[in-house]
N, C-alpha and C positions, 0 to 999 in steps of 0.2 A: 684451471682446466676443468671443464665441463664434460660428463662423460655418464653413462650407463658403470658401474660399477663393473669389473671385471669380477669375473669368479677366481681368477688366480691369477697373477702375475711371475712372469719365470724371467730372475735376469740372468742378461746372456744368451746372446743368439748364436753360438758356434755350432757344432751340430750335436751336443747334446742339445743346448736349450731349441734348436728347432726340430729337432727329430721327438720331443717331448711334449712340441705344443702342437705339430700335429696329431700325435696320440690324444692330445687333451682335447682338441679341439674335434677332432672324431667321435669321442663319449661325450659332446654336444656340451663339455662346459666355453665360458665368456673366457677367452686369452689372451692376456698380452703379455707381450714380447719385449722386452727392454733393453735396450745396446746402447755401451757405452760409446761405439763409434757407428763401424758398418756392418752390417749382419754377415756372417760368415768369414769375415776378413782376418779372422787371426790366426793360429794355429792349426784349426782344421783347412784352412786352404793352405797354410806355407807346406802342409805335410804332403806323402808321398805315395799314400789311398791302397795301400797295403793290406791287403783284409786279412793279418797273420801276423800273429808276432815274429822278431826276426829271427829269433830261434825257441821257439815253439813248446821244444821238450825241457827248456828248460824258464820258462815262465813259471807263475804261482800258481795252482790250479784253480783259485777262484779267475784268474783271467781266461783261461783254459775253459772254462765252462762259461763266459760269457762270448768268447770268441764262437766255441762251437755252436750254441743256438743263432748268433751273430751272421755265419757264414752260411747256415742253409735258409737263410731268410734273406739274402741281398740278394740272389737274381730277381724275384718280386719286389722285392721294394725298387731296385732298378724300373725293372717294365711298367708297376703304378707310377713311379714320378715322371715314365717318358710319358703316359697314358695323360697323366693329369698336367704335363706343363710344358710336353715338347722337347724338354731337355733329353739327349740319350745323354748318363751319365757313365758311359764306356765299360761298365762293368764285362770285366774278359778273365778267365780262366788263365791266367801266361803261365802257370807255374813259377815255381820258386828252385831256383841253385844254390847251395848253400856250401859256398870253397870252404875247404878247410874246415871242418866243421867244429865245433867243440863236444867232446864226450858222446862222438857218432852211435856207439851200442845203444847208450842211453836211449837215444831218438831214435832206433827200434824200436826198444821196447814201447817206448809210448807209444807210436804209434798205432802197433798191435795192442795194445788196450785202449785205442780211441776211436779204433778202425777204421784207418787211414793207412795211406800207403807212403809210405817214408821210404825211399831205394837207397843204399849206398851204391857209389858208381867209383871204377878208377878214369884214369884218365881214355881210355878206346873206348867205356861203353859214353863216358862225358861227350866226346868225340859227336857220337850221335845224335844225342839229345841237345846239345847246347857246341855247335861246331864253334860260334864266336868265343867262347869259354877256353883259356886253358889251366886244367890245374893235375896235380897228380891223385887228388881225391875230394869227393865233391858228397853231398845227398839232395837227391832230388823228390822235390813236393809237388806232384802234379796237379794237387787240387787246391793251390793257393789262388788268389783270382785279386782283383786289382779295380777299383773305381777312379776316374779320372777327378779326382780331387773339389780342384774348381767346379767342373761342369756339376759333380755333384752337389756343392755348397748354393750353386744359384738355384738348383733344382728344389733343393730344399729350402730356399727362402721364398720361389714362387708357390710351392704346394701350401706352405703356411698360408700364404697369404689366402690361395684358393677357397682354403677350408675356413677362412673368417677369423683368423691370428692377427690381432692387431699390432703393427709391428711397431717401436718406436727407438730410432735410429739418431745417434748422434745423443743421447738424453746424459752422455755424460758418468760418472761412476755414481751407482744406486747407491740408496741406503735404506734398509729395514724401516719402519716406523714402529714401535710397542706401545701399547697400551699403557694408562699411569695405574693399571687397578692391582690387586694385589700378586699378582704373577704376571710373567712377561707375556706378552701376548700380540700378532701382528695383526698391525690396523691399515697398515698403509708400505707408500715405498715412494720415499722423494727422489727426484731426479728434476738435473737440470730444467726439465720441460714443465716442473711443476711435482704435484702428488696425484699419486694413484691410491684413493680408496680401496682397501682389499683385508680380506683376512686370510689370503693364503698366497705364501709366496715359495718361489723354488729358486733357489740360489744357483746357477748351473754357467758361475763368469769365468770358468778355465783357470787361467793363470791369476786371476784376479780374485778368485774365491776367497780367498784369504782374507785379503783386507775388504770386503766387502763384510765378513763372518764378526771381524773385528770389530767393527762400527757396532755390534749387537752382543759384546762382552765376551766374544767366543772364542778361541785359539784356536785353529785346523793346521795342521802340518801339511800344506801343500805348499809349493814353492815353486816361480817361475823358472824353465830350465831352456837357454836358449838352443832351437835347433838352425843351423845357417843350410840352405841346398843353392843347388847347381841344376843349368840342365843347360844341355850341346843339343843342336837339330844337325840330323845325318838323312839318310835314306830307310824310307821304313823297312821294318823288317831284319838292319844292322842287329839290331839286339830280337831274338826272341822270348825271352823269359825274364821276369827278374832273375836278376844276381848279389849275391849277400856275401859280404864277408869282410869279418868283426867289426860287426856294427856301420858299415856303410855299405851301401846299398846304389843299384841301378835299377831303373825302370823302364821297361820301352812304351810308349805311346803308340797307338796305331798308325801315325803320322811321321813319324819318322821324330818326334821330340824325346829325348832321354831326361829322366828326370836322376838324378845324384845327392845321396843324402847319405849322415847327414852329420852335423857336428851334435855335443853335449857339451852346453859350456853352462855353468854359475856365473852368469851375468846379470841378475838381478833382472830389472824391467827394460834394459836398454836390446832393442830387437837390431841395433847396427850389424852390419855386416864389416868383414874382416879379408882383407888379398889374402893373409893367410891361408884363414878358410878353403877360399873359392881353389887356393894353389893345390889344398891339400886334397880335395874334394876328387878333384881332377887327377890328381895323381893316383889314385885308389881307385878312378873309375877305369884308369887307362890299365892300371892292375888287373883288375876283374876283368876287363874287355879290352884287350890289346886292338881292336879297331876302333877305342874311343880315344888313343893316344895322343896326345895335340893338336885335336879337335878343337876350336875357338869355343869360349864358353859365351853362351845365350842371352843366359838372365843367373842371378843371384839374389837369393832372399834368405829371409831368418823370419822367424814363428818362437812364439814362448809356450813351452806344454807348459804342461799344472802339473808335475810331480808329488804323489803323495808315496806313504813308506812301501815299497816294495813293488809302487805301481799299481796297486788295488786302490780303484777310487773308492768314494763317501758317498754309499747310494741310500737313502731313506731321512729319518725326521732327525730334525734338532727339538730333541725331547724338552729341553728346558725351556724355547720358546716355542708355544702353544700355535700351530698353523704355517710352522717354518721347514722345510724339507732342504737339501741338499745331494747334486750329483757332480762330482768335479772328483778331481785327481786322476785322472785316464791316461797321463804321462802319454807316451809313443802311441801307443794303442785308440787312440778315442775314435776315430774312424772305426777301425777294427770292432770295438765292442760296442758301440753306439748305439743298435739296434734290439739291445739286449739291455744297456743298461736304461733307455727310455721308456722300454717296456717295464721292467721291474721297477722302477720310479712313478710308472703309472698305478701299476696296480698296488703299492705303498698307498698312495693317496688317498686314490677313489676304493680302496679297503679287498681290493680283489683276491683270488688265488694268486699269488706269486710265480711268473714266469719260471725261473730261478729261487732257488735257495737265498735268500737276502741272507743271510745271516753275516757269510765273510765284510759288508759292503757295508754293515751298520756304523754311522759317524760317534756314535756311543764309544764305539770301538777306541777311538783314535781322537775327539774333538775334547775340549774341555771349557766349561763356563768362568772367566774372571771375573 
């Protein structure tokens, strides 16, 4: 492969590694982009564009603090990716229901120390707010807001491209190249397609991170965690709001599409789907929204998040090899925190003030050298 040298190579095109090559590729360095299959196709399109964890108050608070810079910065990254590529990526305010809630006090109080409006409702004022809902006690989040998944994943692979992100698709699982000189050091990154000359690479393959880290004597406690969804098409408007409860979730689409999520299974790398599943999916949706009741189901899929411990991903260097960074482990949330954790991975890099506090996100923390 013949080529102008990249100034840094980030494998992994999901929407960490493209929401970070547009960053890079905006501070005017050479980009590429390396995917093991199709860019945007794994995880961050099977998921359900949630821009909130599902219960909020009781996240970690380093995710809490990526989420909140995260959420007042997506309606503009919305309006530049329609600006720059056509895409609307449906970014809508729906609010958030949350049945039954767990340790309701609690999520007052946080939310009056995040300054956010968190309501508890019983069932007449639910009534009003969410008439397709019923429950005898609920809290409602009116500022939770929702990107349409997909639409956003193509938007962010054509902005890449816009901005001169070289993308390379199908190349196969990466691997590191190190230097033979007396410390480790990145020289390159082989893939299927050949090698990429490079002394700076960003490791950002999701569920894959792991063994990608592998191949360069590293252990990362990330782990593929399979999530399976659902989704029924009704008449728009059927559902107004997201609905939550314990851990699965409905979406409504402005089109009348519902999205239903989602499982947690330990299935290693197999992304199959399961009648199970889809039985169970559905049953939980018809729970939360008695108008979703034995509705024919649409479409079923499954996605593998990157689980690391507690859910705080691995944002900054692998100290040990010299020009190696890592951002993975975003579990449920990668959508949600994305735009906060690309940004702080930028400014690690290119040596900037830090967005965010790095410090919870250091791979130091959590990674180790064999």
């Amino acid at each position: 492969m013949t080529e102008k040298h990249p100034d840094i190579v980030i494998i992994g095109a999901g929407v960490m590694g493209l929401m970070l090559s547009r960053e890079l590729a905006g501070a005017g360095l050479r980009v590429t982009l390396v995917e093991r299959a199709r860019a945007g196709r794994e995880a961050s399109r099977a998921a359900g564009g949630i821009l909130s964890p599902l219960e909020p108050w009781l996240a970690p608070e380093p995710i809490t603090t990526l989420a909140t810079w995260s959420q007042a910065r997506y309606p503009g990254i919305a309006s530049d990716l329609e600006q720059e590529t056509g895409f609307d990526v449906e970014w809508v305010r729906s609010g958030m229901v949350v049945l039954e809630p767990e340790q309701p006090a609690d999520a007052e109080v946080w939310a009056a120390a995040h300054d956010l409006a968190i309501r508890s409702v019983g069932a007449d004022a639910l009534a009003d707010i969410a008439p397709e809902v019923r429950a005898a006690q609920a809290l409602w989040l009116p500022h939770v807001a929702q990107v349409r998944n997909p639409r956003f994943m193509d938007a962010l692979v054509a902005s890449a491209k816009a901005r001169g992100v070289r993308l390379l698709e199908g190349a196969g699982e990466a691997s590191v190249v190190l230097g033979n000189g007396g410390h480790q050091k990145v020289t390159g990154v082989d893939t299927e397609m050949g090698r990429l000359a490079t002394d700076k690479v960003v490791i950002s393959a999701g569920a894959w991170t792991g063994r990608v880290l592998e191949r360069v004597g590293t252990q990362a406690p990330i782990r593929p965690v399979r999530g399976q969804m659902i989704h029924f098409k009704v008449e728009p408007d059927t559902v107004g709001h997201i609905v939550q409860h314990k851990g699965r979730y409905v979406i409504p689409r402005r089109d009348g599409v519902v999205i239903v999520g989602s499982t947690v299974e330990a299935s290693g790398y197999d992304k199959g789907t399961t009648e199970r599943a889809a039985e169970e999916l559905a049953r939980a949706a018809g729970d939360m929204v008695p108008a979703l009741a034995g509705v024919p189901v649409r479409g079923h899929w499954s996605g593998l998040r990157p689980e690391a411990p507690g859910g705080i991903p691995m944002i900054g260097a692998v100290r040990h090899v010299e020009g190696l960074w890592m951002c993975a482990g975003h579990f449920r949330n990668g959508i949600t925190i994305a735009p906060a954790s690309a940004c702080l991975s930028r400014n690690i890099i290119l040596g900037e003030p830090p967005c965010v506090d790095p410090g919870p996100y250091d791979p130091a923390l959590r990674i180790r050298s064999t």
